[in-house]
Backbone bond lengths (Angstrom), bond angles and torsions (degrees), N, CA, C in turn:
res aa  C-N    CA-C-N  psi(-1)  N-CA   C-N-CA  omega(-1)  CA-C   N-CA-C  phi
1 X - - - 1.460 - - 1.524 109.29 -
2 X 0.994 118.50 114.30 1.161 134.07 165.57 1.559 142.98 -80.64
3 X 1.178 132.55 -165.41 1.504 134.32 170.08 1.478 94.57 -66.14
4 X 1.441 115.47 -69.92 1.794 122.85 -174.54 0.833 121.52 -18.73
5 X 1.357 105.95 -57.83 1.854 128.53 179.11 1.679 104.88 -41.85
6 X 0.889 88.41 -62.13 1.448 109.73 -159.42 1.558 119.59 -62.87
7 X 1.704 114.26 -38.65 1.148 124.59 -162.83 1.695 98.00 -101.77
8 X 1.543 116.10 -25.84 1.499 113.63 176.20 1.840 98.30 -118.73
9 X 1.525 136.38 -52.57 1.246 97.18 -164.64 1.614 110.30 -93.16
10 X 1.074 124.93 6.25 1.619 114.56 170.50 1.297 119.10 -71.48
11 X 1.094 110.82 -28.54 1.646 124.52 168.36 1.646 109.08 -58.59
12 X 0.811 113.28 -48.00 1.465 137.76 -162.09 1.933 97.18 -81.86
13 X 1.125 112.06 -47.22 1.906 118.14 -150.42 1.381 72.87 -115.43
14 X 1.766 79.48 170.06 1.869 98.94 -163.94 1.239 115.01 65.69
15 X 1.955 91.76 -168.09 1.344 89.86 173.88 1.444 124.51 93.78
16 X 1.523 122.55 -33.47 1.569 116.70 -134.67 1.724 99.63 -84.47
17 X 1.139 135.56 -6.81 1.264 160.67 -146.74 1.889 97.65 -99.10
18 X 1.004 108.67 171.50 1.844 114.76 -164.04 1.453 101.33 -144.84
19 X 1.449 98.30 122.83 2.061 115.68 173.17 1.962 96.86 -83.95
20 X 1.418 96.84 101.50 1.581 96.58 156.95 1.168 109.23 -96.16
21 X 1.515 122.21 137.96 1.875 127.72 177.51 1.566 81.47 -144.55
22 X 2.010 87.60 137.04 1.040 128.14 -166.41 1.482 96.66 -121.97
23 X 1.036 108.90 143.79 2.043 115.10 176.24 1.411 86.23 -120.72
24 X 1.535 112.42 160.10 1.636 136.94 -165.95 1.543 89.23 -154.61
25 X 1.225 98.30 135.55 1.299 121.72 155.68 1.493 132.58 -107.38
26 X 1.482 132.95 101.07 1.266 125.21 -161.31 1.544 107.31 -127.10
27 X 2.141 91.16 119.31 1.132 88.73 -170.47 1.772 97.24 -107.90
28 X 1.499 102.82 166.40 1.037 117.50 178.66 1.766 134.64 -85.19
29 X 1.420 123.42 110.11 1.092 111.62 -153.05 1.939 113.87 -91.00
30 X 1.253 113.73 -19.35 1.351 137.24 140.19 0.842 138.20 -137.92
31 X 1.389 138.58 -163.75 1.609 127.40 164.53 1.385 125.03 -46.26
32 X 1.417 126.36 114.79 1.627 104.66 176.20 1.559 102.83 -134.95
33 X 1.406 123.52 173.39 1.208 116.84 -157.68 1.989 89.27 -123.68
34 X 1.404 106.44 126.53 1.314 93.24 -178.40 1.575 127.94 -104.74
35 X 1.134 120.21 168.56 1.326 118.87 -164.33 1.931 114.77 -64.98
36 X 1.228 139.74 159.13 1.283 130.95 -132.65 1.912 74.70 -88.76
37 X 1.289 130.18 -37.57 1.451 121.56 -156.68 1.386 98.04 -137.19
38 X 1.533 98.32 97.15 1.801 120.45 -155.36 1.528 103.32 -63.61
39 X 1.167 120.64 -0.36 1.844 129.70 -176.77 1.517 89.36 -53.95
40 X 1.864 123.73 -55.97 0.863 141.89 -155.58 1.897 108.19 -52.17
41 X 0.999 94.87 -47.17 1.328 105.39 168.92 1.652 111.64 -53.78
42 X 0.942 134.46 -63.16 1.450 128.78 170.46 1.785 127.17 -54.57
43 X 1.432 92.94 -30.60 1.696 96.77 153.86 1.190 135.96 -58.22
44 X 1.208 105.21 -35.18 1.583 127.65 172.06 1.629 118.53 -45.17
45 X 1.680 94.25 -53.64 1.584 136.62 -153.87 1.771 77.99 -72.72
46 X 1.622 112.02 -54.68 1.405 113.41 -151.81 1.573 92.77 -78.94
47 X 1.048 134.40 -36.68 1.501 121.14 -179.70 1.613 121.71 -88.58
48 X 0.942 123.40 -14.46 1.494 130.81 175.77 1.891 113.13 -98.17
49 X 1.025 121.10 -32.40 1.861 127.36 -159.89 1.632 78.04 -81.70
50 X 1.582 114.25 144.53 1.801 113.03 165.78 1.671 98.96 -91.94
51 X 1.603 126.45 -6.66 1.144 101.27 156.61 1.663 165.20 -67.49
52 X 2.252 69.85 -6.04 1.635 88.03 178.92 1.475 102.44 -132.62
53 X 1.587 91.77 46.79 2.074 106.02 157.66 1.676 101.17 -66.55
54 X 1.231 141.70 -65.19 1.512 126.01 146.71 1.117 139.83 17.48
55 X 1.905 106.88 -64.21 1.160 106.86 -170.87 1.479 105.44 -99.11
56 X 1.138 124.95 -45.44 1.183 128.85 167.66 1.661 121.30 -44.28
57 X 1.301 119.05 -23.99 1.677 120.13 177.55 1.897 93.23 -75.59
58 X 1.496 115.91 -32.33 1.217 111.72 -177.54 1.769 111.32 -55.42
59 X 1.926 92.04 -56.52 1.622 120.77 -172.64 1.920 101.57 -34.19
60 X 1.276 112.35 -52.24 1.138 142.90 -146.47 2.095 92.30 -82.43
61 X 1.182 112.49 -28.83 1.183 93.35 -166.37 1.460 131.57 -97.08
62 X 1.179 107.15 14.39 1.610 121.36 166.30 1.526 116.55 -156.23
63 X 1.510 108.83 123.92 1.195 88.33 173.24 2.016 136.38 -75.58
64 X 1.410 84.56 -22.55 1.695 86.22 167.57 1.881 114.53 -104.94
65 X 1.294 117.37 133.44 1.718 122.49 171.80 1.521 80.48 79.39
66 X 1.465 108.45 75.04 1.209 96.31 161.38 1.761 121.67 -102.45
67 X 1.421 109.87 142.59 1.431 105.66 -159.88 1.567 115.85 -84.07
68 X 1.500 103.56 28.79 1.537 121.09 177.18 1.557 102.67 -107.89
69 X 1.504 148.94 132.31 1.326 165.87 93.95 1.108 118.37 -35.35
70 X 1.093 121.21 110.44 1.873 124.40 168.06 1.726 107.01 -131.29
71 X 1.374 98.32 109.77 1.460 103.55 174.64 1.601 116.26 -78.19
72 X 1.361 88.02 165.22 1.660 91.23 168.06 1.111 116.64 -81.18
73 X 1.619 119.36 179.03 1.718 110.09 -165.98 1.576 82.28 -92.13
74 X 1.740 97.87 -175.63 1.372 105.97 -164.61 1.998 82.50 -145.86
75 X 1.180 124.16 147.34 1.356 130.09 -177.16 1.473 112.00 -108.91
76 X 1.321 112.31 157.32 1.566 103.94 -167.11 1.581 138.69 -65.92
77 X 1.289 104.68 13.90 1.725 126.73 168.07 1.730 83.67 -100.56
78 X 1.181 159.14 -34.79 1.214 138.88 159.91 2.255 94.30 140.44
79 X 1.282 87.26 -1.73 1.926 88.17 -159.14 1.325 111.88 -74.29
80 X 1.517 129.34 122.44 1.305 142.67 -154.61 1.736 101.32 -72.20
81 X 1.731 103.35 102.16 1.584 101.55 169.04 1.149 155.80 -61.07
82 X 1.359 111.21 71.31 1.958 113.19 -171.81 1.713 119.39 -141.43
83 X 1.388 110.23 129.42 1.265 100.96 -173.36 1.479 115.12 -68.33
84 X 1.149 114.22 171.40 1.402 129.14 -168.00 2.154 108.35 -135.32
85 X 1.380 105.25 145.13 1.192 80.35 177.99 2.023 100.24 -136.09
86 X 1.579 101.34 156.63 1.575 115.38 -167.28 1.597 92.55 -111.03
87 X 1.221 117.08 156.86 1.263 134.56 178.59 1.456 110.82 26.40
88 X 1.438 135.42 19.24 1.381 142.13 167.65 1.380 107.91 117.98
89 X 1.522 131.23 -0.95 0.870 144.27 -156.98 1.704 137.11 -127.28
90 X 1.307 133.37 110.13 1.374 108.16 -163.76 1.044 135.38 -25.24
91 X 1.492 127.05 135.56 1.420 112.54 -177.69 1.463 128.25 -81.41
92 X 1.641 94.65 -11.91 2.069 100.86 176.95 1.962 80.08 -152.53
93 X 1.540 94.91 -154.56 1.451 108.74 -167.23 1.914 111.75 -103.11
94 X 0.784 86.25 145.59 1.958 86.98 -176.55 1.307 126.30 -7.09
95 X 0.751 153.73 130.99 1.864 158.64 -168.73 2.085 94.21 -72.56
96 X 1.111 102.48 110.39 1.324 105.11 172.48 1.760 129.86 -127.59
97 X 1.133 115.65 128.75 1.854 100.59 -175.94 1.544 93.08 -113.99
98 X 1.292 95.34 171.30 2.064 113.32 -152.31 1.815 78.87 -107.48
99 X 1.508 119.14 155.51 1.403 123.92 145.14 1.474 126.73 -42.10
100 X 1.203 120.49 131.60 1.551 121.45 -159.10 1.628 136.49 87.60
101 X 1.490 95.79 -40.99 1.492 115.57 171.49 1.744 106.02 -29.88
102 X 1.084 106.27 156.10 1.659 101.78 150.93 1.582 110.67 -125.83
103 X 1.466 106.27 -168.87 1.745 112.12 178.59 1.772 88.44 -163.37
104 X 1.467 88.50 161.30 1.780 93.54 170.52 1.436 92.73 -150.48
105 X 1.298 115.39 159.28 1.283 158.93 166.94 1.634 143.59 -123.20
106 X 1.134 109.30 158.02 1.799 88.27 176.08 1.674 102.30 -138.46
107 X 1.346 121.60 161.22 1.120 136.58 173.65 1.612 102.75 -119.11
108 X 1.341 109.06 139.38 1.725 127.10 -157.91 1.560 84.98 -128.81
109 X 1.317 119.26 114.83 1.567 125.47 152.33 1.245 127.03 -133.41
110 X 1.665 122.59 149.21 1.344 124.60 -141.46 1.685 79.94 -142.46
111 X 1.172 122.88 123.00 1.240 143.75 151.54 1.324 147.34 -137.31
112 X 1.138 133.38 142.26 1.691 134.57 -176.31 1.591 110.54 -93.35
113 X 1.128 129.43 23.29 1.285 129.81 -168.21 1.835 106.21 -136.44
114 X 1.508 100.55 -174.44 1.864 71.78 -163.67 1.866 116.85 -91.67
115 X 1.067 88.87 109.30 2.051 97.11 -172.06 1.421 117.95 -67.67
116 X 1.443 102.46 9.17 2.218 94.17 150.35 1.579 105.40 -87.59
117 X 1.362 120.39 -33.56 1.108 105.52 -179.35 1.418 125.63 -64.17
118 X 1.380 109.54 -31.40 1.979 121.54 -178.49 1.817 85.59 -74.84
119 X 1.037 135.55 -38.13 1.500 133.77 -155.66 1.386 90.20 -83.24
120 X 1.452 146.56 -38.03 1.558 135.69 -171.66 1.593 107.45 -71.16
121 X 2.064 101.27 -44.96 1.670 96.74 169.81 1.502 124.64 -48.55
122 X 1.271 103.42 -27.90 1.527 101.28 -159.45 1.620 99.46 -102.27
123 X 1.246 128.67 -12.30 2.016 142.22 176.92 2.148 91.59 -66.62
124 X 1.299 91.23 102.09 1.643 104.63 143.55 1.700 83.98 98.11
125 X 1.261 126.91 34.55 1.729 115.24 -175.17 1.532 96.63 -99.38
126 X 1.461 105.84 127.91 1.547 106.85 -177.16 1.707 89.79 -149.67
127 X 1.585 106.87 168.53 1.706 114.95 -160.68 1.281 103.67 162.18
128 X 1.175 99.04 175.62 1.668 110.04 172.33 1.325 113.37 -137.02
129 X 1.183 117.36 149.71 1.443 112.75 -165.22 1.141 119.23 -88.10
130 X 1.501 112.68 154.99 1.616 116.55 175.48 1.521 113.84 -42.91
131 X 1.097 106.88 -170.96 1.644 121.24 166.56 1.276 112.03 -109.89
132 X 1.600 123.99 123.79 1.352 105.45 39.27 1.575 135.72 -126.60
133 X 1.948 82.51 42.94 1.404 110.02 168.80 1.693 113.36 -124.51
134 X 1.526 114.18 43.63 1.210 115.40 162.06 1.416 131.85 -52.15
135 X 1.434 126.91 -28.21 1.538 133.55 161.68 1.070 110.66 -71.14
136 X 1.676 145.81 17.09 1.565 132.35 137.50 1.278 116.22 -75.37
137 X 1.252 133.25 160.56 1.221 143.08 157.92 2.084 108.12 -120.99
138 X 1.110 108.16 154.62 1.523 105.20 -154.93 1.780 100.54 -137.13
139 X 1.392 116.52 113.40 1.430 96.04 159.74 1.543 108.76 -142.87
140 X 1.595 116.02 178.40 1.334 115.40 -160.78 1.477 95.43 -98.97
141 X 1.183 131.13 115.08 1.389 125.55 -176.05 1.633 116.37 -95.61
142 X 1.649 108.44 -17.25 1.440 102.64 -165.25 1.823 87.34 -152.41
143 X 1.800 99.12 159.39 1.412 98.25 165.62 1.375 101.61 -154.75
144 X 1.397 113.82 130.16 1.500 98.92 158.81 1.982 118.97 -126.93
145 X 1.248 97.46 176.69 1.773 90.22 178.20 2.000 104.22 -132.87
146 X 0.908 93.27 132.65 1.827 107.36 -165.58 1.906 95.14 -123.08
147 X 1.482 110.26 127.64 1.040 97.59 -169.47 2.262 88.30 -99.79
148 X 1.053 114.45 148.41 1.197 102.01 -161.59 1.461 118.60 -89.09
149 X 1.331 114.80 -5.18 1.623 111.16 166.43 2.148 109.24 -56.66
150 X 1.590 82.65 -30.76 1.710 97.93 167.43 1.364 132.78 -58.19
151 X 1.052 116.11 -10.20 1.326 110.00 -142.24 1.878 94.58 -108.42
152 X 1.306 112.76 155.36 1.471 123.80 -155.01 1.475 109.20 -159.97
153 X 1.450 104.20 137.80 1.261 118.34 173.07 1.598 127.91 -108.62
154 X 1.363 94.87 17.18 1.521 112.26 -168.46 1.583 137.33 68.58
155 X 1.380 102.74 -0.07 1.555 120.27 162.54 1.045 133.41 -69.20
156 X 1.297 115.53 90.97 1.096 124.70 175.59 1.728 119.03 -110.55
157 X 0.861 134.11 -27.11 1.536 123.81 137.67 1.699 120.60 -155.24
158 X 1.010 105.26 -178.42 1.897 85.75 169.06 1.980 102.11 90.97
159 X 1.032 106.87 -141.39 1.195 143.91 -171.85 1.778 110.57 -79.79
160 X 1.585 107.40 135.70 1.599 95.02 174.93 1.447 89.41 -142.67
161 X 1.104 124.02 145.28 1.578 136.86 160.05 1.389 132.73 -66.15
162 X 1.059 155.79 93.48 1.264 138.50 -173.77 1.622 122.31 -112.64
163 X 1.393 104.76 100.71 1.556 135.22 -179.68 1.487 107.47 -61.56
164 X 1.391 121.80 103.22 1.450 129.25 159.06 1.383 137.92 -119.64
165 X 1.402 95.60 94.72 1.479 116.84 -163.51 1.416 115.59 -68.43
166 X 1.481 107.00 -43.21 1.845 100.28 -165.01 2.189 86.75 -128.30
167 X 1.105 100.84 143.65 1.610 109.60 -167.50 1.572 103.22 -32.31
168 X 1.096 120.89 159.91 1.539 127.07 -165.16 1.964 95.24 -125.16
169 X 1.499 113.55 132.14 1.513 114.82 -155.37 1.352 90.91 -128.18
170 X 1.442 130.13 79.43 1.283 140.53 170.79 1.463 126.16 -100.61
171 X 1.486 124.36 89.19 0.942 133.92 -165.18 1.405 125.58 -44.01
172 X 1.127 137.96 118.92 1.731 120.77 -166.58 1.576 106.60 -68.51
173 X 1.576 111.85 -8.28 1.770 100.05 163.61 1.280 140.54 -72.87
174 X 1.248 94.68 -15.33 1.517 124.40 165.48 1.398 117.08 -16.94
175 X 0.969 88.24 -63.78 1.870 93.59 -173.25 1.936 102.77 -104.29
176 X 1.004 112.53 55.91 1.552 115.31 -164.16 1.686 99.30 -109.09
177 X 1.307 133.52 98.41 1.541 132.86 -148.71 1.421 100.59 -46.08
178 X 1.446 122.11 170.09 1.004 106.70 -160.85 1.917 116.77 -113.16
179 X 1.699 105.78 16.93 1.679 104.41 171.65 1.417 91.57 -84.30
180 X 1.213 133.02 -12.35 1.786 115.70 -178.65 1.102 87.98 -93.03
181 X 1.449 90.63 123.83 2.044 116.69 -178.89 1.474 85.18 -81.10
182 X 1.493 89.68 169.11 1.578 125.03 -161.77 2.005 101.57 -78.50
183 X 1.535 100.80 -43.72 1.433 102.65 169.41 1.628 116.67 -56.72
184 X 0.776 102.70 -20.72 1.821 105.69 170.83 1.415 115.86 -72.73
185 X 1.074 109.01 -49.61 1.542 133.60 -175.07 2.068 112.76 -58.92
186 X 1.613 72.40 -28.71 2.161 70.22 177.66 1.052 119.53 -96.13
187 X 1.402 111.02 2.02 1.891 113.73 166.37 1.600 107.45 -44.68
188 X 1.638 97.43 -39.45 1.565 87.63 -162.24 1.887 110.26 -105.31
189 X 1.497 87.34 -170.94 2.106 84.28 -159.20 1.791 87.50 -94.66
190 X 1.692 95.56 146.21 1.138 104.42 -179.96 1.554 121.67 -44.18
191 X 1.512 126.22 -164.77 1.141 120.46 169.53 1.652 97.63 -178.02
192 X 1.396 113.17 163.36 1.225 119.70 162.17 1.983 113.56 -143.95
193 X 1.580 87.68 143.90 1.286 94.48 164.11 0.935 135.21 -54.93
194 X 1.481 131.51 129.13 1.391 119.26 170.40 1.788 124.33 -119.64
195 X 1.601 90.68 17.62 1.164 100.07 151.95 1.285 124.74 -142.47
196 X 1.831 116.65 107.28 1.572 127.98 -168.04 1.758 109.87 -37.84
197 X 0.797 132.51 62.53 1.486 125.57 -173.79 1.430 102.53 -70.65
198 X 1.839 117.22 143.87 1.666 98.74 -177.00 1.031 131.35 -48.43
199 X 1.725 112.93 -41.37 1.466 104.81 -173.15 1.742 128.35 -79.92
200 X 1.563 105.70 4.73 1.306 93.75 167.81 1.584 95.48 -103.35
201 X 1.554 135.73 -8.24 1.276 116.86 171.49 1.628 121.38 -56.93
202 X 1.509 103.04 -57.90 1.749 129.50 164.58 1.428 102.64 -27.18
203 X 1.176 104.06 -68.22 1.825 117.59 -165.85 1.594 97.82 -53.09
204 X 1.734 130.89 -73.50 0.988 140.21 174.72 1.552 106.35 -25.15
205 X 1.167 113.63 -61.07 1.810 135.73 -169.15 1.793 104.84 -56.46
206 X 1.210 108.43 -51.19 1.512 144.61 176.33 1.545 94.32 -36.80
207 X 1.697 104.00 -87.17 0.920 129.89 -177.55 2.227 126.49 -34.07
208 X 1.352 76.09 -48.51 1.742 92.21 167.70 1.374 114.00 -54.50
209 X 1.348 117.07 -71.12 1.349 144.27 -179.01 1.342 102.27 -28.66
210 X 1.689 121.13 -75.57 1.163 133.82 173.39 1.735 115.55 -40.08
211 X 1.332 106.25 -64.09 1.207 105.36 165.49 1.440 144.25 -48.78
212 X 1.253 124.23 -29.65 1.521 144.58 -179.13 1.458 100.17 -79.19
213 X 1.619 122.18 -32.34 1.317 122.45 -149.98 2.001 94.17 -109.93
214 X 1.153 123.55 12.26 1.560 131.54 155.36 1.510 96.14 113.39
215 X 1.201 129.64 3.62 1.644 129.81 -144.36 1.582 84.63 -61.95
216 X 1.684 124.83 164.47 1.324 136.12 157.60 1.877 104.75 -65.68
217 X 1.357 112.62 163.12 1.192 110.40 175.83 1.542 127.99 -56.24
218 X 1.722 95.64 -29.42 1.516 106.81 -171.09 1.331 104.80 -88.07
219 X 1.229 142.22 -29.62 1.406 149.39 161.19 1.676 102.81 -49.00
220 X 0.862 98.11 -55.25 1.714 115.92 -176.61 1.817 116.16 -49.78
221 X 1.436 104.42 -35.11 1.814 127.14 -174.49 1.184 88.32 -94.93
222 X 1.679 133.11 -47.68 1.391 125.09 -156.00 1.559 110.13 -61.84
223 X 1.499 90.88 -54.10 1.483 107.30 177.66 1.981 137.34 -55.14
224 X 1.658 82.60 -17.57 1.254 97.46 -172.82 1.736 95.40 -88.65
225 X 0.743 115.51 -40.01 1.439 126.38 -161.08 1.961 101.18 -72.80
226 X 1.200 109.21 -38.42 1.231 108.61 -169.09 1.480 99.44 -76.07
227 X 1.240 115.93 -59.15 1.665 141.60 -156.05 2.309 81.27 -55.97
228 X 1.216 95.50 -36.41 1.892 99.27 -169.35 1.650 98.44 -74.08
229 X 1.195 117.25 -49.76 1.538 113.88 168.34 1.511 131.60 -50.01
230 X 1.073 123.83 -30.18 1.370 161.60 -166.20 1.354 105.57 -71.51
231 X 1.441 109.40 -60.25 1.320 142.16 -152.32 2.039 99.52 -86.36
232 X 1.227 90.47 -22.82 1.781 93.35 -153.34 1.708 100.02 -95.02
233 X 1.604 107.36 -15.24 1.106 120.29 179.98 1.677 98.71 -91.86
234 X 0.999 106.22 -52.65 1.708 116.52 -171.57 1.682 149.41 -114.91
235 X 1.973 75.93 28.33 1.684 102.48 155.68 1.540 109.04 -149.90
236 X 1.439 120.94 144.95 1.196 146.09 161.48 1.641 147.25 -89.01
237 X 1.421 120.50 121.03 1.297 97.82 -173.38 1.693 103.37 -81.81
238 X 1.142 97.61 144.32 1.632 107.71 166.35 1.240 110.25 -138.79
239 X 1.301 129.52 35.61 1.625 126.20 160.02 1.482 105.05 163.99
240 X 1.453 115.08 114.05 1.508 128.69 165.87 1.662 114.68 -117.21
241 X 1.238 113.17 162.55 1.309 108.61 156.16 2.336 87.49 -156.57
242 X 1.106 100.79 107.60 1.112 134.04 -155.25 1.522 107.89 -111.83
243 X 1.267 138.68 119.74 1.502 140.27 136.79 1.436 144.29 -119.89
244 X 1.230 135.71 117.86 1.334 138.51 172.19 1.790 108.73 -44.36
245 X 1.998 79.90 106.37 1.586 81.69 173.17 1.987 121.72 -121.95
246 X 1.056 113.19 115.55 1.416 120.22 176.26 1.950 108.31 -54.43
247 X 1.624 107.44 110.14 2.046 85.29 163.93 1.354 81.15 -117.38
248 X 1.790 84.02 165.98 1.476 105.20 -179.22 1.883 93.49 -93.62
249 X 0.976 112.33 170.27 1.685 106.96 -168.06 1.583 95.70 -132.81
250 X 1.278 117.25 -51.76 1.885 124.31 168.70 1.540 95.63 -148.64
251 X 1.527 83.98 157.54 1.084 94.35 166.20 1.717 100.04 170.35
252 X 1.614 97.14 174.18 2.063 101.69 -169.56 1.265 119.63 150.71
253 X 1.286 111.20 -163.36 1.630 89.11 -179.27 1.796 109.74 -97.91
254 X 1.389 121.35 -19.99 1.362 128.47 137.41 1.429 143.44 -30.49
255 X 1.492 120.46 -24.68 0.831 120.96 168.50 1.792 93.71 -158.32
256 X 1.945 84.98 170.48 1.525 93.59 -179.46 1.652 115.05 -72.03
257 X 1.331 122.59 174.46 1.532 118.11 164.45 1.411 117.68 -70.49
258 X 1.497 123.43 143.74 1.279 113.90 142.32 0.918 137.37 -134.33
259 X 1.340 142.67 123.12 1.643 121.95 -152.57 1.313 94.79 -123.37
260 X 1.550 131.01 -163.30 1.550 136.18 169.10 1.650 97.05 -160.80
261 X 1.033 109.15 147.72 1.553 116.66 178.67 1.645 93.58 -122.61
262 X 2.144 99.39 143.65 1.463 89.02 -178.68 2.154 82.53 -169.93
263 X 0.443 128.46 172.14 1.636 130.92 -178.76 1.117 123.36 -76.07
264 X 1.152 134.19 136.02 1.810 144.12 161.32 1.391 121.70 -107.28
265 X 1.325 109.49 170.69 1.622 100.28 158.29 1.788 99.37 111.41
266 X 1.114 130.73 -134.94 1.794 111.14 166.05 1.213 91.04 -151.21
267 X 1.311 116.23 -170.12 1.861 132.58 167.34 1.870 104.52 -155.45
268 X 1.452 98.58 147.49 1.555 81.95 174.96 2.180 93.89 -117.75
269 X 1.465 82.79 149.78 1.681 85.63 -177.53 1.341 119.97 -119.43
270 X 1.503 136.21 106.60 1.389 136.88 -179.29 1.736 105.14 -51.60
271 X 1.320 107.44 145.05 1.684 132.90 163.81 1.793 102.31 -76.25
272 X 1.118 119.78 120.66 1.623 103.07 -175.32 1.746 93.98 -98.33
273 X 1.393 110.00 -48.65 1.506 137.96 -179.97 1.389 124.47 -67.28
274 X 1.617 135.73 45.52 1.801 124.70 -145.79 1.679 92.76 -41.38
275 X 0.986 155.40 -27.23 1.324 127.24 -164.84 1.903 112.34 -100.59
276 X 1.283 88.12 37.79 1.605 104.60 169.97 1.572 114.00 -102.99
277 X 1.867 103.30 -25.88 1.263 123.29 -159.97 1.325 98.74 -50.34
278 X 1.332 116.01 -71.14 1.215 121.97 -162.77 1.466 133.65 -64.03
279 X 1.327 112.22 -10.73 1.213 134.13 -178.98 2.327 104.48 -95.18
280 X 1.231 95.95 -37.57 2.028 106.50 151.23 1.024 115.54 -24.48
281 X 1.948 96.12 -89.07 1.468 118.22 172.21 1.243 130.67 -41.58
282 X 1.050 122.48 -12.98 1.651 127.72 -172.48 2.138 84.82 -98.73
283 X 1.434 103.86 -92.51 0.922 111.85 -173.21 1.837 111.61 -13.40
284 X 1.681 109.52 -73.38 1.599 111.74 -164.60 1.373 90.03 -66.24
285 X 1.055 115.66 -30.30 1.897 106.06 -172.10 1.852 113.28 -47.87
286 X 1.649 119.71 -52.10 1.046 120.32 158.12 1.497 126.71 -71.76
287 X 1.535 134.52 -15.30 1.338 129.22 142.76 1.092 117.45 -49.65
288 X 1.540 137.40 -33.88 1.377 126.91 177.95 1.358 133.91 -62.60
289 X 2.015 100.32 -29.95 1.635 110.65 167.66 1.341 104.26 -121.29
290 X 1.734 131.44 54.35 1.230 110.40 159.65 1.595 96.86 -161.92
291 X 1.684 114.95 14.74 1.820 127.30 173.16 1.568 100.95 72.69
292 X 1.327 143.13 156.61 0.698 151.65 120.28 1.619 130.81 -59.19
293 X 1.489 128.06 147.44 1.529 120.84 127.79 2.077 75.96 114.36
294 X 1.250 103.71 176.78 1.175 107.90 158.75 1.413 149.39 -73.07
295 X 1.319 131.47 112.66 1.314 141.81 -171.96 1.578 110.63 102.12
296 X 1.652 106.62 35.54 1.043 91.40 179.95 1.651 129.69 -115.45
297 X 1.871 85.40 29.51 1.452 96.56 161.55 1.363 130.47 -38.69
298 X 1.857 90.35 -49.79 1.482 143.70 -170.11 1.117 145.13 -53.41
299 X 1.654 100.48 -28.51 1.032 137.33 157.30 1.461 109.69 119.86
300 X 1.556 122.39 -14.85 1.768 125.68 135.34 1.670 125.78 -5.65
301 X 1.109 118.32 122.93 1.888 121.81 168.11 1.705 87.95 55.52
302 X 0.920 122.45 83.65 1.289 158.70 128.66 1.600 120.08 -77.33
303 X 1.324 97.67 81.67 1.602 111.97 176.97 1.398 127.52 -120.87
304 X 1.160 147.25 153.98 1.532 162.59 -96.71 1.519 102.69 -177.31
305 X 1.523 154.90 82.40 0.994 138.50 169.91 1.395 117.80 -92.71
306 X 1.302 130.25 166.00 1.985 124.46 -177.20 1.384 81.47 -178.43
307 X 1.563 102.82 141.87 1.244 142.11 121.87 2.031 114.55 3.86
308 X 1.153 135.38 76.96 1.484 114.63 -174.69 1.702 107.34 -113.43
């Protein structure tokens, strides 16, 4: 596999599969206190509601590239809900919504099978949630279906933006060539980037793409790895404003903490190569409705790409 591959038939191959995203509206039926990394809340929604037996048989069927997205909630100034923690420690006081309040969310799904039918299960699903988030109330307010050879981030040459809302979890193996097998690779302790550099964004982006679209694992590493090489030669940063951010993910006296630290904030990245463009746009186009990087079933690497 080569550059060729990559720059004319990846664009072209794959793909054939459809991003359904679902918006939820969750209103609040009294005071309730919410979980530190509000994704959690939509997990709930996805494993308990029988309207999203569907999505959850999807959720359920791999544990890595999973073709389930669950964002975090977002509050009615629009600001993405999850605590964060400074010197090991919360950074403010529990995430809480008042009775009446609302919140919204979205669910990101990627399937090869036929997505009006998952889109009718999921048209008009409303409930309230178990305990011990019985004071939400939950409904499906919006649906759309994107077939993903379609799908676009508005790059078309020049300049691209990259929006990072919830920490971005990019493994530094990422770009690790690809005759060193993966069993080699777990000798050592994980890690994450904390600075999106293109070619582990590409690679990450790469990597999805391939994966969502049936690729074998090794097709899947090959591709990531090249598409990351590619990228490192023939895109540029020319403007970040970037921070290392700690979220807490659970935690209480029930269970242990877990947080992950990984970057926020945006970067914008020059096209050096125009015939990279199009192969961008595809890639961030499906990072935009399905997260990048690791854990971003979860609601992790939550990113925004455009045209700048």
């Amino acid at each position: 596999m080569g550059s060729r591959f990559l720059l004319e038939e990846l664009v072209e191959e794959g793909g054939d599969g459809y991003v359904i995203t679902v918006d939820i509206r969750y209103t609040a039926l009294g005071d309730a206190v919410l979980p530190p990394f509000t994704s959690r809340v939509q997990k709930l929604l996805v494993h308990t509601a029988p309207c999203m037996a569907g999505v959850l048989q999807l959720y359920k069927s791999r544990s890595s590239f999973r073709p389930v997205r669950l964002t975090v909630l977002r509050g009615p100034s629009g600001r993405r809900l999850y605590q964060t923690l400074q010197a090991g420690r919360p950074a403010g006081p529990p995430l809480r919504v008042r009775g009446g309040e609302t919140l919204s969310g979205s669910i990101s799904i990627y399937t090869r099978g036929d997505p009006f039918r998952l889109a009718g299960e999921l048209g008009g699903c409303t409930g309230r949630l178990p305990s011990p988030l019985d004071r939400l109330g939950f409904e499906v307010e919006g649906l759309s279906v994107e077939r993903a050879r379609s799908l676009s981030a508005g790059v078309s040459s020049g300049r691209v933006e990259l929006r990072i809302h919830t920490p971005l979890l990019v493994d530094t193996r990422v770009m690790a060539p690809p005759p060193l097998r993966r069993t080699r690779l777990l000798r050592f302790r994980q890690a994450y980037r904390l600075l999106p550099t293109p070619a582990y964004v590409v690679a990450a982006a790469a990597r999805l793409w391939q994966a969502l679209a049936g690729a074998e694992i090794h097709q899947v590493v090959r591709a990531g790895y090249v598409a990351g090489r590619l990228a490192d030669a023939m895109v540029a940063e020319v403007d970040y404003r970037l921070r290392p951010t700690t979220a807490l993910y659970s935690g209480g006296p029930q269970g242990e903490a877990r947080a992950a630290r990984g970057p926020t904030g945006w970067v914008v990245y020059e096209v050096l190569n125009p015939r990279l463009a199009p192969l961008l746009d595809r890639l961030l186009g499906l990072a935009s409705r399905m997260g990048l990087g690791k854990s971003r079933s979860v609601g992790f690497g939550e990113v925004e790409a455009s045209g700048a």
